[in-house]
SEPA-897771 format. One record per residue: residue in three letters; x, y, z of N, C-alpha, C, CB in turn. Coordinates in pm, whole numbers. Atoms other than C-alpha are relative to their C-alpha. Last residue first. Glycine has a CB too. Example, Ala and Ser with C-alpha at 12.3 -4.5 7.8 and 13.67 -1.06 7.14 Angstrom:
{r "SER", {-82, -119, -6}, {1367, -106, 714}, {-77, 109, 73}, {41, 46, -142}} {r "ALA", {89, -119, 0}, {1230, -450, 780}, {90, 120, 0}, {-99, 3, 125}} 
END
This chain:
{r "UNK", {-172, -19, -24}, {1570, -1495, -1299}, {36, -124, -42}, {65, 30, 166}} {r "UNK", {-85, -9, 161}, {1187, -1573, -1382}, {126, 10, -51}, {-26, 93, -61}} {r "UNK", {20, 96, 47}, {1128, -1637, -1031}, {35, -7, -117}, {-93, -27, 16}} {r "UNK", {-120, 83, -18}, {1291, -1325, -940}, {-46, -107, -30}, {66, -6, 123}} {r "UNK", {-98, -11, 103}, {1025, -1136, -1203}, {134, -95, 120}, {32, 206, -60}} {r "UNK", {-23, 73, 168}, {767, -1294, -1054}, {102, 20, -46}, {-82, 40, -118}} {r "UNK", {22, 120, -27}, {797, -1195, -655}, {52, -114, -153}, {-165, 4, 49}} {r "UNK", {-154, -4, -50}, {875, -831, -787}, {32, -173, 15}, {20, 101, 177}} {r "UNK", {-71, -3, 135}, {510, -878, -962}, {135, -18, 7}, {-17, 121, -70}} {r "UNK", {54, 99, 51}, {340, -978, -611}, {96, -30, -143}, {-157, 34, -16}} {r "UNK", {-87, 111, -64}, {526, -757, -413}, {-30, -125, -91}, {-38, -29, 168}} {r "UNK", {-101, -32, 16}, {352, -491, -661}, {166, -87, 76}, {-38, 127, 31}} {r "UNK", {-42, 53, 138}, {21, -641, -646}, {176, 29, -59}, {-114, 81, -109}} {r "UNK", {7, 143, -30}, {37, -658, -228}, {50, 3, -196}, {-193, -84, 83}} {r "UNK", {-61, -3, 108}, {120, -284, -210}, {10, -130, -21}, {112, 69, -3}} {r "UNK", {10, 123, 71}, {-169, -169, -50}, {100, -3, -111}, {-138, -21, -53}} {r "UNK", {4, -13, 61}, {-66, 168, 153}, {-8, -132, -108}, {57, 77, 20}} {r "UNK", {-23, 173, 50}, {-172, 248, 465}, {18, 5, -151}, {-149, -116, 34}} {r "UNK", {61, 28, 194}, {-159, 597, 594}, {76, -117, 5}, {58, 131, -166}} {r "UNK", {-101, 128, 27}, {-119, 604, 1029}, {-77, 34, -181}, {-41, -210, 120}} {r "UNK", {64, 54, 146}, {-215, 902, 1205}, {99, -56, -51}, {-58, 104, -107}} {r "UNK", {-76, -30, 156}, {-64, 951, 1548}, {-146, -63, -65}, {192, -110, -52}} {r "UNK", {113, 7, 111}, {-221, 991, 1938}, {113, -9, -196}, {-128, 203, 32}} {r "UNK", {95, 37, -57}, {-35, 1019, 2253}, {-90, -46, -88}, {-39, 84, 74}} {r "UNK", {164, -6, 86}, {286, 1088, 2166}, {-75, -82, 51}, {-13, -39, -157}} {r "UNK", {-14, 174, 50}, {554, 1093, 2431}, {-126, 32, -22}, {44, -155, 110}} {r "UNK", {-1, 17, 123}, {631, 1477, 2507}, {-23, -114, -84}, {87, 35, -21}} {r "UNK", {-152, 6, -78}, {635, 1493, 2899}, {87, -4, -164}, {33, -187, 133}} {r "UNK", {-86, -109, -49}, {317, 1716, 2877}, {173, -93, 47}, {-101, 86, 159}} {r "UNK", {14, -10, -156}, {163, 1438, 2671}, {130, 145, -30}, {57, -190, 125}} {r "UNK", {-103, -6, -84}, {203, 1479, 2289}, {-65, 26, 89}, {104, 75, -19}} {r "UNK", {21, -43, -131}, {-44, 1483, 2012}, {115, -89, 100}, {-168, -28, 38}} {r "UNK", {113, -157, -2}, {-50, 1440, 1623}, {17, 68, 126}, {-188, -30, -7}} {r "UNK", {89, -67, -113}, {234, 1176, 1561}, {-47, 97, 8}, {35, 11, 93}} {r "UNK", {-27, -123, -70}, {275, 1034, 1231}, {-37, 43, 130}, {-40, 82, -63}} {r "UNK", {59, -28, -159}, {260, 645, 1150}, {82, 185, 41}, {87, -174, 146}} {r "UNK", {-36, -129, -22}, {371, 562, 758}, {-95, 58, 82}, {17, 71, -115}} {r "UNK", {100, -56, -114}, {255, 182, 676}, {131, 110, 30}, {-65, -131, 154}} {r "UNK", {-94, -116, -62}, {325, 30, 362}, {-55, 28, 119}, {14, 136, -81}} {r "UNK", {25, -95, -76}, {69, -317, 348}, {118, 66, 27}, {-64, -39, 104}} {r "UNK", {-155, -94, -89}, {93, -633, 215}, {-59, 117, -11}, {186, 11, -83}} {r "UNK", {40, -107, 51}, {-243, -865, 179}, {121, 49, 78}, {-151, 53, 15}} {r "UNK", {-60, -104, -119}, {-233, -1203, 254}, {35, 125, -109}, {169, -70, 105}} {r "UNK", {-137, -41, 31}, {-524, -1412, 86}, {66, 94, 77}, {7, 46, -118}} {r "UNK", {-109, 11, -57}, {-735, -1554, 361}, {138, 19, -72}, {-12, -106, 51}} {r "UNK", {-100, 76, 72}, {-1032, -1494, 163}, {102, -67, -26}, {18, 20, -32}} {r "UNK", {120, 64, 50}, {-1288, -1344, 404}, {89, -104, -91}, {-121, 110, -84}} {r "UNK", {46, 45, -58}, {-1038, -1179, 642}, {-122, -154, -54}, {-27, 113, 51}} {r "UNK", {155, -77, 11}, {-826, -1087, 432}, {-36, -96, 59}, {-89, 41, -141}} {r "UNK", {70, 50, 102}, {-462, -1192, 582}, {-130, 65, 10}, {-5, -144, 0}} {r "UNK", {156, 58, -94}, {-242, -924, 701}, {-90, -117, -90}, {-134, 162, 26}} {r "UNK", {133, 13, 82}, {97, -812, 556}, {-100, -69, 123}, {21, -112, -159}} {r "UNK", {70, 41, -37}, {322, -527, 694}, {-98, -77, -92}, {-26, 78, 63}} {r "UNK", {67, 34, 61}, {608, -320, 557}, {-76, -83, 75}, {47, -30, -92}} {r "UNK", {16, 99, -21}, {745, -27, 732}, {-107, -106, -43}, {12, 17, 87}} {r "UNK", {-18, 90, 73}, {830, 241, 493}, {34, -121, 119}, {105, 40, -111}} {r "UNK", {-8, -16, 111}, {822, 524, 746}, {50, -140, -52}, {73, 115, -24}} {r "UNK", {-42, 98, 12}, {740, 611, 1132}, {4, -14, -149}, {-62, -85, 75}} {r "UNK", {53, 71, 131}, {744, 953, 1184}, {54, -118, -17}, {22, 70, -124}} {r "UNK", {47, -96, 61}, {854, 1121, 1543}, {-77, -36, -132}, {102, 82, -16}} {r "UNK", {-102, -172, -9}, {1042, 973, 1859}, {-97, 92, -97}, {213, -5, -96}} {r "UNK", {22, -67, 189}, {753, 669, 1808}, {81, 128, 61}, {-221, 51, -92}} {r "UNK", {-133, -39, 63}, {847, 511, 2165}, {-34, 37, -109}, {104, -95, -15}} {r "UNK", {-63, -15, -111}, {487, 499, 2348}, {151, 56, -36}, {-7, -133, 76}} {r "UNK", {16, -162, 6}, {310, 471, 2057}, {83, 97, 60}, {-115, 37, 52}} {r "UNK", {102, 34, -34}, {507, 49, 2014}, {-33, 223, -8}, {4, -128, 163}} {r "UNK", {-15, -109, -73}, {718, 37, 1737}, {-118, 35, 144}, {-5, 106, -114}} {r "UNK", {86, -37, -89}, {740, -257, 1532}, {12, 91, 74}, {-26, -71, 59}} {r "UNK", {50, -18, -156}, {1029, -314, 1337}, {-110, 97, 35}, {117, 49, 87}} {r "UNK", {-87, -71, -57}, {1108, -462, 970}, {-25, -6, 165}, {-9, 136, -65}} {r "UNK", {-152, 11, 37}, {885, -686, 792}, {63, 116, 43}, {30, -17, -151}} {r "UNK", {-78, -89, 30}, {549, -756, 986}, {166, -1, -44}, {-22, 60, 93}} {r "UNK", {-125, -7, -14}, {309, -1052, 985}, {63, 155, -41}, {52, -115, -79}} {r "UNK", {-79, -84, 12}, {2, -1036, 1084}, {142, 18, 6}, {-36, 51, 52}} {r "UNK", {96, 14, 89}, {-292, -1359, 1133}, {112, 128, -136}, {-194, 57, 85}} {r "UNK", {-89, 97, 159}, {-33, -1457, 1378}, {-48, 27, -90}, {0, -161, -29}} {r "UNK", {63, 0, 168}, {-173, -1102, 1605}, {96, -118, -105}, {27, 197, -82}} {r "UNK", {152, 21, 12}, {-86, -1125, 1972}, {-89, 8, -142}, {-58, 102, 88}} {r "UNK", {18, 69, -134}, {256, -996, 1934}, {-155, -2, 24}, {81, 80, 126}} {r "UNK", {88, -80, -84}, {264, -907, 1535}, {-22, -78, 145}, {-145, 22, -80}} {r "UNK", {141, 30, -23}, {507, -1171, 1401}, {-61, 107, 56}, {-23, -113, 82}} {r "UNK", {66, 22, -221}, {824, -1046, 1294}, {-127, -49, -31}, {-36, 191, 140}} {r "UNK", {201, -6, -19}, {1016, -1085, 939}, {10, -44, 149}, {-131, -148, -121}} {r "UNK", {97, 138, -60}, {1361, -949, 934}, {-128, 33, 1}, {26, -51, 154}} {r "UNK", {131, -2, -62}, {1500, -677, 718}, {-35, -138, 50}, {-105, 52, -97}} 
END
């Protein structure tokens, strides 16, 4: 996995690949993403699993639902235990 920058977003980093709506063939899955809080500037990771709902008449989604999933304490603990290695 490489880390990306969000294009137009430094505030967002992403680990794997970006997709833009346009190419999503069908479910996007276990791409990881962190963001900083806005108020605190800790960075906050993020699952992200992008379904598409709606299709143009040529079939290129038009619309998906996205579930987020905060997994910042759990990168956080993984983080510890290789330090502790």
């Amino acid at each position: 996995m490489s880390k990306l920058s969000a294009p137009g977003h430094p505030e967002i980093a992403v680990v794997g690949d970006m997709m833009s709506l346009d190419r999503l063939p069908g479910v996007v899955a276990e791409v990881v993403m962190g963001m900083r809080h806005g108020r605190t500037g800790d960075m906050r990771w993020l699952r992200v699993t992008a379904v598409p709902d709606a299709r143009d008449e040529r079939g290129r989604p038009q619309r998906a639902y996205a579930m987020l999933v905060d997994i910042t304490e759990q990168r956080q603990a993984e983080a510890a235990r290789r330090r502790a290695s």
